[in-house]
C-alpha positions as CSV (number, residue, x, y, z in Angstrom):
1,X,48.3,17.3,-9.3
2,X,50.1,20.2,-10.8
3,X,54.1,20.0,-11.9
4,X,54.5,23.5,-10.8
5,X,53.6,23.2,-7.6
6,X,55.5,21.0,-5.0
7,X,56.4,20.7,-1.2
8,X,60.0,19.8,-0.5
9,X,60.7,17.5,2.7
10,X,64.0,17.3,4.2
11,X,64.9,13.9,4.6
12,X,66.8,14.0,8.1
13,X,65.0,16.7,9.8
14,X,62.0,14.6,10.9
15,X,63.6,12.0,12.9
16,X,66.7,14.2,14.4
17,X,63.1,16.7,15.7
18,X,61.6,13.5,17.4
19,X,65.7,12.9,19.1
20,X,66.1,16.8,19.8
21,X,62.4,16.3,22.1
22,X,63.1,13.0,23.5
23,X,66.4,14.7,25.1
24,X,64.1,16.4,27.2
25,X,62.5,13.0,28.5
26,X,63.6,10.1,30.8
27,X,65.0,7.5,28.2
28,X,62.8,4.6,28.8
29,X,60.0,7.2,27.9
30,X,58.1,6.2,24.8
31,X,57.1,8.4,21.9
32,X,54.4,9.1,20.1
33,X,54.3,10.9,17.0
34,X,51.2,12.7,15.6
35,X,50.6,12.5,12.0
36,X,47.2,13.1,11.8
37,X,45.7,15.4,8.9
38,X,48.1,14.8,6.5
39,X,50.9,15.1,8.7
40,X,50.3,18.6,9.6
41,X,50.1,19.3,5.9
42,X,54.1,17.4,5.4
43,X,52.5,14.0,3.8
44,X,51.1,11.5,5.8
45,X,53.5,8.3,3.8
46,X,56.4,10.2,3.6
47,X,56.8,11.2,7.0
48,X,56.1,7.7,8.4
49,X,59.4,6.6,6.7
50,X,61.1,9.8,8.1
51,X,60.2,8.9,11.6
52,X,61.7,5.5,12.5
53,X,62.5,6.3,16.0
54,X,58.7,7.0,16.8
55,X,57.5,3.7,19.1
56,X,53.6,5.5,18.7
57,X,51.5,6.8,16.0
58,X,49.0,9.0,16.7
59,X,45.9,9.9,14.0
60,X,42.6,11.7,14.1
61,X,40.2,9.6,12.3
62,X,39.8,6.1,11.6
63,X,40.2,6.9,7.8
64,X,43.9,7.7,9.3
65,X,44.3,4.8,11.2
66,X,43.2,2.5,8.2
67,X,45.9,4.4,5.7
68,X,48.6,3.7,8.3
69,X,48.1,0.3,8.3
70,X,47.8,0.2,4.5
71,X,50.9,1.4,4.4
72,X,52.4,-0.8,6.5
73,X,52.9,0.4,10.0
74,X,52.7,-2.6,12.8
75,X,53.5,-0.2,15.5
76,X,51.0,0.9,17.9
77,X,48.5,3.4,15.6
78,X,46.0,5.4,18.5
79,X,42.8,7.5,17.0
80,X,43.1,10.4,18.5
81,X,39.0,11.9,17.8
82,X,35.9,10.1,17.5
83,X,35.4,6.4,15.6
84,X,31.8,6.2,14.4
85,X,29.4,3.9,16.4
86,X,28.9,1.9,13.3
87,X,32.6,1.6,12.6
88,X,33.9,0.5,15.9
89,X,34.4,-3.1,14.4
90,X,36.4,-2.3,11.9
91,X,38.8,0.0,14.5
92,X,39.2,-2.9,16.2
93,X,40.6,-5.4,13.8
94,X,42.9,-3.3,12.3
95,X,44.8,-3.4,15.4
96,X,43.8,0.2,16.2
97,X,43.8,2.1,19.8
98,X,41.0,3.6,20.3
99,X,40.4,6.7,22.6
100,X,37.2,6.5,24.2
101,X,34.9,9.4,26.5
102,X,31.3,8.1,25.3
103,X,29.6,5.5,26.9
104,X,28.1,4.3,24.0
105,X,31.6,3.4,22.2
106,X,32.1,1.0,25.5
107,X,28.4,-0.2,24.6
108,X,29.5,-0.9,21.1
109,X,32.8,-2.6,21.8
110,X,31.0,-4.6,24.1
111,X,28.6,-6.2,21.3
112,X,31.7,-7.5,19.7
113,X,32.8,-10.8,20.1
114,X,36.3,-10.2,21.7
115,X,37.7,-12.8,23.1
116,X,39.8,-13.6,20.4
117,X,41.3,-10.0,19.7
118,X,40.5,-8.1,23.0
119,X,39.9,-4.0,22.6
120,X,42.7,-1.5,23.5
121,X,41.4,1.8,24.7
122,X,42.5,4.6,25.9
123,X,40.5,6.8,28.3
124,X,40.5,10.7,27.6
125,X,40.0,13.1,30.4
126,X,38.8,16.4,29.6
127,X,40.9,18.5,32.6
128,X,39.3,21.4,31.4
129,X,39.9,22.0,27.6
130,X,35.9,21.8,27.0
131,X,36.6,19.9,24.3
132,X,36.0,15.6,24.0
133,X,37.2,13.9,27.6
134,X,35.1,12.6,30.5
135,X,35.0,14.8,33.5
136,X,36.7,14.2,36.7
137,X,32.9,13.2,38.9
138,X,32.1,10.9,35.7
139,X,35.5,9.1,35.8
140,X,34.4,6.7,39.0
141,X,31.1,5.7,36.9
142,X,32.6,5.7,33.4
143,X,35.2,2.9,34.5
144,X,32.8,0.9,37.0
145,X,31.3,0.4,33.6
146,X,34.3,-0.2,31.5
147,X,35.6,-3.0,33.9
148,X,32.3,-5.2,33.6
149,X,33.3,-5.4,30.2
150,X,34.3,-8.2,28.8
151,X,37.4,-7.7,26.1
152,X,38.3,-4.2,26.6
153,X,41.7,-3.0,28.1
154,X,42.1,-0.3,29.7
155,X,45.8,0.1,28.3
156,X,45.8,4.5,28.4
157,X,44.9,7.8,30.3
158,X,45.3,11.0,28.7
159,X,44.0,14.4,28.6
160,X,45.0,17.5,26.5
161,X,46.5,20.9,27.7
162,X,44.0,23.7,26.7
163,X,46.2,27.1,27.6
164,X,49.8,25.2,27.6
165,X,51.3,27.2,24.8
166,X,50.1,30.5,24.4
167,X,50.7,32.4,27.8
168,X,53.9,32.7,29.9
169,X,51.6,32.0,32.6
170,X,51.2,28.4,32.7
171,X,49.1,27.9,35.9
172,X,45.8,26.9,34.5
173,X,47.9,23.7,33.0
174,X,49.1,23.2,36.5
175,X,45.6,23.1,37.5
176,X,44.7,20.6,34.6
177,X,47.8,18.6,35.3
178,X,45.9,18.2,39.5
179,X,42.6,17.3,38.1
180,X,44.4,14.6,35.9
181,X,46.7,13.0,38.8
182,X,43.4,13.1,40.7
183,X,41.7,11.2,37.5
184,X,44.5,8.4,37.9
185,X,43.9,7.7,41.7
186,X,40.3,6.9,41.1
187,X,41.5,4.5,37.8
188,X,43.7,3.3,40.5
189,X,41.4,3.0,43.1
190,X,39.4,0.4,41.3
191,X,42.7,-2.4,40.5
192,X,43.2,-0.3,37.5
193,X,47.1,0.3,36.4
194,X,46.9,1.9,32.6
195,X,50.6,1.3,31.1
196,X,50.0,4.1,28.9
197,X,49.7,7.2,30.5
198,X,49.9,10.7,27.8
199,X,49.3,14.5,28.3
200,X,52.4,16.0,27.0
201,X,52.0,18.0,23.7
202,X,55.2,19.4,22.2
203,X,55.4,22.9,24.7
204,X,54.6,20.7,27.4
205,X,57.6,17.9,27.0
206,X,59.5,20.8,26.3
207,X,58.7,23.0,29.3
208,X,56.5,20.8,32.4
209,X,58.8,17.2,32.9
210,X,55.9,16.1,35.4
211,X,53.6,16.1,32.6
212,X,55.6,12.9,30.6
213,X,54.4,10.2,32.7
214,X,54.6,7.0,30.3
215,X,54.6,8.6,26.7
216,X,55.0,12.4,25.4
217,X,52.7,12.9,22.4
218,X,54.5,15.6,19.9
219,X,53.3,17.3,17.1
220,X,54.1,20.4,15.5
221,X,57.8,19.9,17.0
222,X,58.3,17.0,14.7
223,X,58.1,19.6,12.0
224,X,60.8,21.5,12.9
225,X,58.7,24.2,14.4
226,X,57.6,26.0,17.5
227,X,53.8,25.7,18.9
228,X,54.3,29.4,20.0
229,X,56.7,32.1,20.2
230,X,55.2,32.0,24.3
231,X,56.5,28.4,24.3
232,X,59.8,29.6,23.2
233,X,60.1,32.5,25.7
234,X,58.7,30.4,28.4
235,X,61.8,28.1,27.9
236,X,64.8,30.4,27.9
237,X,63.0,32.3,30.9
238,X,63.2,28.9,32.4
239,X,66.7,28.2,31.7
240,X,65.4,25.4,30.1
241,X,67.3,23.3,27.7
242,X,65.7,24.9,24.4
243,X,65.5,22.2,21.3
244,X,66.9,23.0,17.7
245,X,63.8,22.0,15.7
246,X,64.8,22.3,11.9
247,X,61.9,22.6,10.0
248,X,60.9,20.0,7.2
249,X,58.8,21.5,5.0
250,X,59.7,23.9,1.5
251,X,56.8,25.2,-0.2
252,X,57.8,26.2,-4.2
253,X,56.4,27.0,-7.1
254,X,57.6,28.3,-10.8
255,X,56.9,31.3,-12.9
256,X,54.8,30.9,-16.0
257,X,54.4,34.1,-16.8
258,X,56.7,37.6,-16.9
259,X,55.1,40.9,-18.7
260,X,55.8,44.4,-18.3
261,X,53.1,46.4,-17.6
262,X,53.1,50.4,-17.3
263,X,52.3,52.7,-14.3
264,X,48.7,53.1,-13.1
265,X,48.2,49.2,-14.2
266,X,45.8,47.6,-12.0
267,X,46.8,43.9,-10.7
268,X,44.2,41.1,-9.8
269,X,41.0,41.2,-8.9
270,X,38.8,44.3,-7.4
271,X,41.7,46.3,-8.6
272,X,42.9,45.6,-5.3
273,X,46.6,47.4,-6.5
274,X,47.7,49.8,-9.2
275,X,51.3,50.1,-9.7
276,X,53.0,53.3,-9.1
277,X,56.3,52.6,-11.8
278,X,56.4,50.7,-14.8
279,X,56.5,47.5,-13.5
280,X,58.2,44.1,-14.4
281,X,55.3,41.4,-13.1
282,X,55.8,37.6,-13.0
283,X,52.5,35.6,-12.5
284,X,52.6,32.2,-9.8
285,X,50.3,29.1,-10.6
286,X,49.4,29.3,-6.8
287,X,46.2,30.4,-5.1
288,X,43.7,29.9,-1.9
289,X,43.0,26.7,-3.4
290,X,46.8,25.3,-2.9
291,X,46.1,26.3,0.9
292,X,48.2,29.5,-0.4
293,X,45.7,32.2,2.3
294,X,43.7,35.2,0.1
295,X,44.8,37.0,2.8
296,X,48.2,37.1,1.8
297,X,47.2,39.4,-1.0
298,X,49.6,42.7,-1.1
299,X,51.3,41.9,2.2
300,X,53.2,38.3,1.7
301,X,56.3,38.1,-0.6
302,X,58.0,35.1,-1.9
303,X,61.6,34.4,-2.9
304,X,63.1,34.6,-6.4
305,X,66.8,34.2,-6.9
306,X,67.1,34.5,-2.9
307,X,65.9,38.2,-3.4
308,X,62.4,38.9,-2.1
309,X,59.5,39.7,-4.3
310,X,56.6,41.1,-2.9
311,X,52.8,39.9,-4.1
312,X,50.7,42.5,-5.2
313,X,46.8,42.4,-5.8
314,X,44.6,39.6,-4.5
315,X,45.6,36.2,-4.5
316,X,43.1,34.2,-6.4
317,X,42.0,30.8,-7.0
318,X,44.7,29.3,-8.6
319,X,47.1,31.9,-9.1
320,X,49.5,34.7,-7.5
321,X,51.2,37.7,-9.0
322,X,54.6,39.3,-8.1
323,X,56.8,42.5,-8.6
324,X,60.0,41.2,-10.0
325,X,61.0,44.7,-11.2
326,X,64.0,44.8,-8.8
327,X,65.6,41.3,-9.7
328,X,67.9,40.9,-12.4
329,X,67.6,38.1,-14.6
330,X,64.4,36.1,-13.5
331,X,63.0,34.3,-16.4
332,X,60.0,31.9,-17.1
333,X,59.7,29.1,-15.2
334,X,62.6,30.3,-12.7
335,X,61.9,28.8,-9.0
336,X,59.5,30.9,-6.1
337,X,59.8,30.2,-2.8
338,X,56.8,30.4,-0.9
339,X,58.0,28.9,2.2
340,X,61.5,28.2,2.9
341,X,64.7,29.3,2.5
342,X,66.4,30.8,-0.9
343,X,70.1,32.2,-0.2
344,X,70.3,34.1,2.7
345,X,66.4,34.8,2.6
346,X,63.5,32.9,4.5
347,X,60.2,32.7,4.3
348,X,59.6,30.5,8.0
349,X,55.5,29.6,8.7
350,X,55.6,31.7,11.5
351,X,56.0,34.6,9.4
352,X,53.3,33.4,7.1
353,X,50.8,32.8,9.9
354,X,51.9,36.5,10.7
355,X,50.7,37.9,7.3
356,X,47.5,35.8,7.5
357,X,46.8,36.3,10.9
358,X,47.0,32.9,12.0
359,X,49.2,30.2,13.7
360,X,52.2,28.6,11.9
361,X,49.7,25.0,12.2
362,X,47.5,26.5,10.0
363,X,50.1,27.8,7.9
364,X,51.3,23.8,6.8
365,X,48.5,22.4,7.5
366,X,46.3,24.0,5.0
367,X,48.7,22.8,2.0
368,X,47.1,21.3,-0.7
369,X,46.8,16.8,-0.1
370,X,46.4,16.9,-3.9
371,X,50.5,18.8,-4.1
372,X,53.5,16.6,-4.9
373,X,56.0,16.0,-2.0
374,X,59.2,15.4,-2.6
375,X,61.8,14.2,-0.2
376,X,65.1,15.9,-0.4
Protein backbone atom coordinates (compact mmCIF):
# COMPACT_ATOMS: atom_id res chain seq x y z
CA UNK A 1 0.00 0.00 0.00
CA UNK A 2 1.58 3.25 -1.01
CA UNK A 3 1.11 6.77 1.20
CA UNK A 4 0.91 8.65 -1.95
CA UNK A 5 -1.74 7.20 -3.36
CA UNK A 6 -5.30 7.35 -1.73
CA UNK A 7 -9.12 7.25 -2.55
CA UNK A 8 -11.20 9.72 -0.63
CA UNK A 9 -14.97 8.64 0.32
CA UNK A 10 -17.48 11.05 1.26
CA UNK A 11 -18.98 10.04 4.31
CA UNK A 12 -22.76 11.19 3.63
CA UNK A 13 -23.02 10.69 0.05
CA UNK A 14 -23.51 6.87 0.08
CA UNK A 15 -26.59 6.67 2.09
CA UNK A 16 -28.41 10.15 0.95
CA UNK A 17 -27.75 8.08 -3.03
CA UNK A 18 -29.59 4.95 -1.63
CA UNK A 19 -32.65 7.79 -0.19
CA UNK A 20 -32.44 9.99 -3.47
CA UNK A 21 -33.41 6.23 -5.47
CA UNK A 22 -35.77 4.96 -3.07
CA UNK A 23 -37.85 8.35 -3.68
CA UNK A 24 -38.60 6.87 -6.84
CA UNK A 25 -40.08 3.60 -5.22
CA UNK A 26 -43.31 2.67 -3.27
CA UNK A 27 -42.09 3.04 0.45
CA UNK A 28 -42.63 -0.46 1.68
CA UNK A 29 -40.23 -1.39 -1.20
CA UNK A 30 -37.03 -2.97 0.05
CA UNK A 31 -33.54 -2.22 -1.13
CA UNK A 32 -30.79 -3.81 -2.07
CA UNK A 33 -27.50 -2.51 -2.40
CA UNK A 34 -24.77 -4.03 -4.59
CA UNK A 35 -21.30 -3.97 -3.24
CA UNK A 36 -19.82 -6.50 -5.13
CA UNK A 37 -16.10 -6.19 -6.51
CA UNK A 38 -14.91 -4.03 -4.13
CA UNK A 39 -17.75 -1.91 -4.02
CA UNK A 40 -17.46 -0.82 -7.53
CA UNK A 41 -13.82 -0.02 -6.74
CA UNK A 42 -15.17 2.53 -3.34
CA UNK A 43 -14.06 -0.28 -0.59
CA UNK A 44 -16.10 -3.00 0.15
CA UNK A 45 -15.95 -2.24 4.57
CA UNK A 46 -16.24 1.14 4.23
CA UNK A 47 -19.17 1.44 2.30
CA UNK A 48 -21.08 -1.10 4.33
CA UNK A 49 -20.96 1.38 7.25
CA UNK A 50 -21.99 4.17 4.77
CA UNK A 51 -25.11 2.43 3.76
CA UNK A 52 -27.27 1.84 6.84
CA UNK A 53 -30.55 2.29 5.17
CA UNK A 54 -29.74 -0.66 2.69
CA UNK A 55 -32.34 -3.71 4.04
CA UNK A 56 -30.23 -6.09 1.12
CA UNK A 57 -26.72 -6.74 0.26
CA UNK A 58 -25.90 -7.84 -2.87
CA UNK A 59 -22.23 -9.66 -3.85
CA UNK A 60 -20.74 -11.54 -6.68
CA UNK A 61 -18.91 -14.33 -5.29
CA UNK A 62 -18.99 -16.31 -2.24
CA UNK A 63 -15.50 -14.96 -1.38
CA UNK A 64 -17.88 -11.68 -1.07
CA UNK A 65 -20.48 -13.09 0.80
CA UNK A 66 -18.03 -14.65 3.43
CA UNK A 67 -16.12 -10.99 3.88
CA UNK A 68 -19.51 -9.48 4.58
CA UNK A 69 -20.29 -11.61 7.22
CA UNK A 70 -16.74 -11.28 8.62
CA UNK A 71 -17.36 -7.99 8.93
CA UNK A 72 -20.37 -8.20 10.60
CA UNK A 73 -23.39 -7.78 8.41
CA UNK A 74 -26.64 -9.92 9.77
CA UNK A 75 -28.75 -8.46 6.98
CA UNK A 76 -29.79 -10.48 4.12
CA UNK A 77 -26.24 -10.91 1.99
CA UNK A 78 -27.55 -12.52 -1.86
CA UNK A 79 -24.51 -13.96 -4.27
CA UNK A 80 -25.24 -12.55 -7.20
CA UNK A 81 -22.83 -15.14 -9.85
CA UNK A 82 -21.99 -18.60 -9.40
CA UNK A 83 -21.07 -20.54 -5.87
CA UNK A 84 -18.84 -23.50 -6.71
CA UNK A 85 -20.44 -27.02 -6.55
CA UNK A 86 -17.98 -27.95 -3.96
CA UNK A 87 -18.65 -24.81 -1.86
CA UNK A 88 -22.35 -24.82 -1.73
CA UNK A 89 -22.13 -25.99 2.05
CA UNK A 90 -20.31 -23.43 3.10
CA UNK A 91 -22.89 -20.67 1.17
CA UNK A 92 -25.33 -22.12 3.09
CA UNK A 93 -24.30 -21.75 6.72
CA UNK A 94 -23.09 -18.49 6.52
CA UNK A 95 -26.55 -17.49 6.10
CA UNK A 96 -25.99 -16.68 2.45
CA UNK A 97 -28.80 -16.32 -0.50
CA UNK A 98 -27.91 -17.96 -3.10
CA UNK A 99 -29.04 -17.35 -6.75
CA UNK A 100 -29.46 -20.44 -8.51
CA UNK A 101 -30.04 -21.34 -12.81
CA UNK A 102 -28.08 -24.85 -12.73
CA UNK A 103 -29.60 -27.83 -11.85
CA UNK A 104 -26.85 -29.23 -10.40
CA UNK A 105 -26.54 -26.42 -7.55
CA UNK A 106 -30.33 -27.73 -6.65
CA UNK A 107 -28.67 -31.38 -6.78
CA UNK A 108 -26.03 -30.14 -4.44
CA UNK A 109 -28.23 -28.36 -1.90
CA UNK A 110 -30.21 -31.26 -1.92
CA UNK A 111 -27.24 -33.60 -0.48
CA UNK A 112 -27.16 -31.41 2.48
CA UNK A 113 -28.72 -32.18 5.52
CA UNK A 114 -31.26 -29.13 5.81
CA UNK A 115 -33.65 -29.54 7.98
CA UNK A 116 -32.12 -27.70 10.56
CA UNK A 117 -31.02 -24.41 8.47
CA UNK A 118 -33.23 -24.74 5.38
CA UNK A 119 -31.58 -23.19 1.86
CA UNK A 120 -32.77 -19.63 0.56
CA UNK A 121 -32.56 -19.35 -3.18
CA UNK A 122 -33.22 -17.16 -5.44
CA UNK A 123 -34.18 -18.24 -9.04
CA UNK A 124 -32.52 -16.10 -11.95
CA UNK A 125 -34.28 -15.84 -15.28
CA UNK A 126 -32.33 -15.05 -18.20
CA UNK A 127 -35.17 -12.75 -20.18
CA UNK A 128 -32.83 -12.40 -22.79
CA UNK A 129 -29.40 -10.97 -21.54
CA UNK A 130 -27.54 -14.32 -22.80
CA UNK A 131 -25.85 -14.21 -19.93
CA UNK A 132 -26.52 -16.88 -16.51
CA UNK A 133 -30.65 -17.30 -15.95
CA UNK A 134 -32.92 -20.22 -16.90
CA UNK A 135 -34.95 -19.77 -19.90
CA UNK A 136 -38.66 -19.09 -19.98
CA UNK A 137 -39.60 -23.21 -21.53
CA UNK A 138 -37.03 -24.55 -18.75
CA UNK A 139 -38.72 -22.54 -15.84
CA UNK A 140 -41.92 -25.24 -15.58
CA UNK A 141 -39.12 -28.11 -15.34
CA UNK A 142 -36.51 -26.25 -13.39
CA UNK A 143 -39.11 -25.69 -10.37
CA UNK A 144 -41.08 -29.13 -10.73
CA UNK A 145 -37.61 -30.07 -9.61
CA UNK A 146 -36.85 -27.46 -7.09
CA UNK A 147 -40.16 -28.19 -5.15
CA UNK A 148 -39.40 -32.10 -4.55
CA UNK A 149 -36.69 -30.77 -2.67
CA UNK A 150 -36.51 -31.01 0.58
CA UNK A 151 -34.90 -27.70 2.48
CA UNK A 152 -34.76 -25.30 -0.21
CA UNK A 153 -36.97 -22.07 -0.42
CA UNK A 154 -37.87 -20.66 -3.05
CA UNK A 155 -37.72 -17.09 -1.39
CA UNK A 156 -36.69 -14.86 -5.02
CA UNK A 157 -37.20 -14.32 -8.81
CA UNK A 158 -35.04 -12.09 -10.66
CA UNK A 159 -33.66 -11.40 -14.01
CA UNK A 160 -31.31 -8.68 -15.39
CA UNK A 161 -32.00 -5.92 -17.99
CA UNK A 162 -29.53 -6.51 -20.97
CA UNK A 163 -30.19 -3.08 -23.17
CA UNK A 164 -31.85 -0.97 -20.11
CA UNK A 165 -29.34 1.83 -20.14
CA UNK A 166 -27.66 2.50 -23.18
CA UNK A 167 -30.45 3.38 -25.79
CA UNK A 168 -33.40 5.91 -25.50
CA UNK A 169 -35.30 3.14 -26.93
CA UNK A 170 -36.10 1.03 -24.19
CA UNK A 171 -38.46 -1.62 -25.88
CA UNK A 172 -36.35 -4.63 -25.83
CA UNK A 173 -36.51 -4.27 -21.77
CA UNK A 174 -40.21 -4.01 -22.20
CA UNK A 175 -40.03 -7.20 -23.99
CA UNK A 176 -37.77 -8.77 -21.16
CA UNK A 177 -39.94 -7.28 -18.50
CA UNK A 178 -43.15 -9.77 -20.54
CA UNK A 179 -41.06 -12.80 -20.66
CA UNK A 180 -40.41 -12.25 -16.81
CA UNK A 181 -44.15 -11.61 -15.66
CA UNK A 182 -44.76 -14.71 -17.85
CA UNK A 183 -41.79 -16.52 -15.70
CA UNK A 184 -43.86 -15.62 -12.42
CA UNK A 185 -47.26 -17.05 -13.61
CA UNK A 186 -45.68 -20.45 -14.21
CA UNK A 187 -43.71 -20.08 -10.38
CA UNK A 188 -47.23 -19.29 -9.55
CA UNK A 189 -48.92 -21.78 -11.26
CA UNK A 190 -47.32 -24.50 -9.22
CA UNK A 191 -48.42 -22.97 -5.26
CA UNK A 192 -45.29 -21.01 -5.61
CA UNK A 193 -45.41 -17.26 -4.11
CA UNK A 194 -41.46 -15.95 -4.03
CA UNK A 195 -41.51 -12.85 -1.45
CA UNK A 196 -38.57 -11.60 -3.14
CA UNK A 197 -39.12 -10.53 -6.44
CA UNK A 198 -35.84 -8.20 -8.22
CA UNK A 199 -35.11 -6.87 -11.75
CA UNK A 200 -34.58 -3.30 -11.23
CA UNK A 201 -31.01 -2.05 -11.77
CA UNK A 202 -30.25 1.69 -11.05
CA UNK A 203 -31.66 3.13 -14.87
CA UNK A 204 -34.53 0.92 -14.38
CA UNK A 205 -35.85 2.09 -10.67
CA UNK A 206 -35.04 5.35 -12.03
CA UNK A 207 -36.97 5.20 -15.41
CA UNK A 208 -39.59 1.77 -15.64
CA UNK A 209 -41.73 1.83 -11.87
CA UNK A 210 -43.34 -1.68 -13.18
CA UNK A 211 -40.08 -3.19 -13.03
CA UNK A 212 -39.72 -2.65 -8.80
CA UNK A 213 -41.93 -5.40 -7.81
CA UNK A 214 -40.64 -6.40 -4.22
CA UNK A 215 -36.93 -5.06 -4.15
CA UNK A 216 -34.96 -2.64 -6.59
CA UNK A 217 -31.33 -3.78 -6.86
CA UNK A 218 -28.96 -0.47 -7.28
CA UNK A 219 -25.55 -0.11 -8.11
CA UNK A 220 -23.60 2.37 -9.75
CA UNK A 221 -26.28 4.96 -8.40
CA UNK A 222 -25.13 4.30 -4.90
CA UNK A 223 -21.96 5.93 -6.13
CA UNK A 224 -23.23 8.99 -6.88
CA UNK A 225 -23.10 8.34 -10.55
CA UNK A 226 -25.14 7.76 -13.77
CA UNK A 227 -25.21 4.15 -15.57
CA UNK A 228 -25.45 6.24 -18.81
CA UNK A 229 -25.73 9.65 -20.17
CA UNK A 230 -28.89 7.59 -22.31
CA UNK A 231 -30.27 6.95 -18.75
CA UNK A 232 -30.06 10.48 -17.93
CA UNK A 233 -31.66 11.72 -21.19
CA UNK A 234 -34.23 9.06 -21.06
CA UNK A 235 -35.38 10.59 -17.74
CA UNK A 236 -35.76 14.35 -18.41
CA UNK A 237 -37.41 13.25 -21.83
CA UNK A 238 -39.76 11.39 -19.57
CA UNK A 239 -40.45 14.24 -17.29
CA UNK A 240 -39.32 11.97 -14.86
CA UNK A 241 -38.29 12.92 -11.43
CA UNK A 242 -34.30 12.94 -12.16
CA UNK A 243 -32.14 11.96 -8.77
CA UNK A 244 -29.23 14.15 -7.49
CA UNK A 245 -26.60 11.35 -7.10
CA UNK A 246 -23.39 12.98 -5.48
CA UNK A 247 -20.63 10.97 -6.19
CA UNK A 248 -18.42 9.31 -3.38
CA UNK A 249 -15.30 8.63 -4.67
CA UNK A 250 -11.87 11.16 -4.92
CA UNK A 251 -9.02 9.71 -6.48
CA UNK A 252 -5.48 11.68 -5.45
CA UNK A 253 -2.12 11.42 -5.47
CA UNK A 254 1.07 13.70 -4.62
CA UNK A 255 3.99 14.97 -6.55
CA UNK A 256 7.48 13.51 -5.92
CA UNK A 257 9.11 14.94 -8.45
CA UNK A 258 9.40 18.60 -10.29
CA UNK A 259 12.37 19.24 -13.02
CA UNK A 260 12.66 21.51 -15.74
CA UNK A 261 13.49 20.09 -18.75
CA UNK A 262 14.24 22.09 -22.22
CA UNK A 263 12.40 22.03 -25.61
CA UNK A 264 12.60 18.96 -27.88
CA UNK A 265 12.78 16.75 -24.46
CA UNK A 266 11.18 13.56 -24.92
CA UNK A 267 8.69 12.34 -21.97
CA UNK A 268 7.98 8.60 -21.11
CA UNK A 269 8.26 5.76 -22.82
CA UNK A 270 8.50 5.15 -26.87
CA UNK A 271 9.09 8.84 -26.86
CA UNK A 272 5.58 8.99 -27.08
CA UNK A 273 5.88 13.22 -26.60
CA UNK A 274 8.55 15.84 -27.09
CA UNK A 275 7.90 19.08 -25.71
CA UNK A 276 7.64 22.01 -27.78
CA UNK A 277 8.77 25.00 -24.87
CA UNK A 278 10.95 24.59 -22.07
CA UNK A 279 8.97 22.85 -19.87
CA UNK A 280 8.28 22.73 -16.00
CA UNK A 281 7.37 18.66 -15.49
CA UNK A 282 6.13 17.21 -12.25
CA UNK A 283 6.29 13.34 -12.08
CA UNK A 284 2.88 11.29 -10.30
CA UNK A 285 3.61 7.86 -8.31
CA UNK A 286 0.52 6.52 -10.37
CA UNK A 287 0.28 4.13 -13.26
CA UNK A 288 -1.87 1.16 -15.10
CA UNK A 289 -1.17 -0.73 -12.12
CA UNK A 290 -3.23 1.67 -9.71
CA UNK A 291 -6.20 1.01 -12.25
CA UNK A 292 -4.84 4.56 -13.49
CA UNK A 293 -5.75 3.35 -17.86
CA UNK A 294 -2.32 3.53 -20.21
CA UNK A 295 -4.65 4.90 -22.37
CA UNK A 296 -4.93 8.01 -20.62
CA UNK A 297 -1.40 8.79 -21.81
CA UNK A 298 -1.23 12.53 -23.59
CA UNK A 299 -5.03 12.93 -23.48
CA UNK A 300 -6.12 12.83 -19.55
CA UNK A 301 -5.10 15.76 -17.20
CA UNK A 302 -5.35 15.96 -13.49
CA UNK A 303 -5.78 18.87 -11.08
CA UNK A 304 -3.04 20.82 -9.24
CA UNK A 305 -3.93 23.80 -7.30
CA UNK A 306 -7.58 23.56 -8.92
CA UNK A 307 -5.75 24.43 -12.26
CA UNK A 308 -5.59 21.67 -14.78
CA UNK A 309 -2.43 19.88 -15.79
CA UNK A 310 -2.40 17.95 -18.71
CA UNK A 311 -0.32 14.32 -18.72
CA UNK A 312 2.00 14.00 -21.32
CA UNK A 313 3.84 10.79 -22.69
CA UNK A 314 2.72 7.21 -21.73
CA UNK A 315 1.49 6.35 -18.51
CA UNK A 316 3.49 3.58 -17.22
CA UNK A 317 3.51 1.09 -14.61
CA UNK A 318 3.64 2.88 -11.57
CA UNK A 319 4.04 6.30 -12.59
CA UNK A 320 2.51 9.54 -14.54
CA UNK A 321 4.11 12.64 -15.71
CA UNK A 322 2.55 16.24 -15.95
CA UNK A 323 3.11 19.73 -17.50
CA UNK A 324 2.92 22.09 -14.62
CA UNK A 325 4.59 24.91 -16.63
CA UNK A 326 1.43 27.03 -16.41
CA UNK A 327 0.85 26.85 -12.49
CA UNK A 328 2.41 28.99 -10.24
CA UNK A 329 3.78 27.69 -7.19
CA UNK A 330 3.31 23.86 -7.21
CA UNK A 331 5.98 22.28 -5.20
CA UNK A 332 6.95 18.58 -4.21
CA UNK A 333 4.64 16.66 -2.70
CA UNK A 334 1.68 19.26 -3.51
CA UNK A 335 -1.81 17.29 -4.03
CA UNK A 336 -3.06 15.86 -7.81
CA UNK A 337 -6.32 15.17 -8.39
CA UNK A 338 -7.04 12.39 -10.49
CA UNK A 339 -10.64 12.09 -9.99
CA UNK A 340 -12.65 14.62 -8.28
CA UNK A 341 -13.00 17.95 -7.73
CA UNK A 342 -10.17 20.75 -6.91
CA UNK A 343 -11.62 24.50 -6.83
CA UNK A 344 -13.84 25.12 -9.47
CA UNK A 345 -12.26 22.13 -11.62
CA UNK A 346 -13.51 18.47 -11.95
CA UNK A 347 -12.29 15.54 -13.07
CA UNK A 348 -16.04 13.38 -12.94
CA UNK A 349 -15.51 9.28 -14.08
CA UNK A 350 -17.56 9.90 -16.88
CA UNK A 351 -15.03 12.10 -18.34
CA UNK A 352 -12.28 9.59 -17.58
CA UNK A 353 -14.17 6.74 -19.14
CA UNK A 354 -14.33 9.29 -22.06
CA UNK A 355 -10.48 9.58 -22.46
CA UNK A 356 -10.15 5.81 -22.06
CA UNK A 357 -12.86 4.87 -24.13
CA UNK A 358 -14.77 3.15 -21.61
CA UNK A 359 -17.81 3.38 -19.19
CA UNK A 360 -17.60 5.46 -15.87
CA UNK A 361 -18.00 1.47 -14.04
CA UNK A 362 -14.82 0.70 -15.36
CA UNK A 363 -13.41 3.90 -14.55
CA UNK A 364 -13.90 3.09 -10.33
CA UNK A 365 -13.97 -0.04 -10.55
CA UNK A 366 -10.55 -0.72 -11.82
CA UNK A 367 -8.96 1.23 -8.68
CA UNK A 368 -6.32 -0.46 -7.11
CA UNK A 369 -7.92 -3.01 -3.74
CA UNK A 370 -4.37 -2.64 -2.52
CA UNK A 371 -5.02 1.77 -2.30
CA UNK A 372 -5.87 3.38 1.03
CA UNK A 373 -9.50 4.63 1.46
CA UNK A 374 -10.21 7.26 3.46
CA UNK A 375 -13.52 8.38 4.60
CA UNK A 376 -14.01 12.08 4.66
Amino acid sequence: MSSLVWVELDSKAPDYNLKELRRSADKDTLFCAVVKSNAYGHGTALMLKLLPSADWFAVNSIEEGQELRALGVKKPVLILGHVPIDRINEAVQADLQLTIYNKESIEALARLNLYKKPARVHLKIDTGTGRQGVLLEEVNDFVTDLKRREGIILEGVSTHFANIEDTLNHDYAVKQLVVFKDALKIIKGQGIDPQIIHTACTAAVILFPETHFTMIRSGIGLYGLWPSRETYLSTIMGHRRAPDLRPVLTWKTKIIQIKTVPEGSNVGYGCTYKTTRETRLAVLPVGYADGYDRALGNVAYVLVKGKRAPVIGRICMNHTMIDVTDIPGVELENEAVLLGNSDHESITAETMAGWAGTINYEVVTRISPLLERRVV
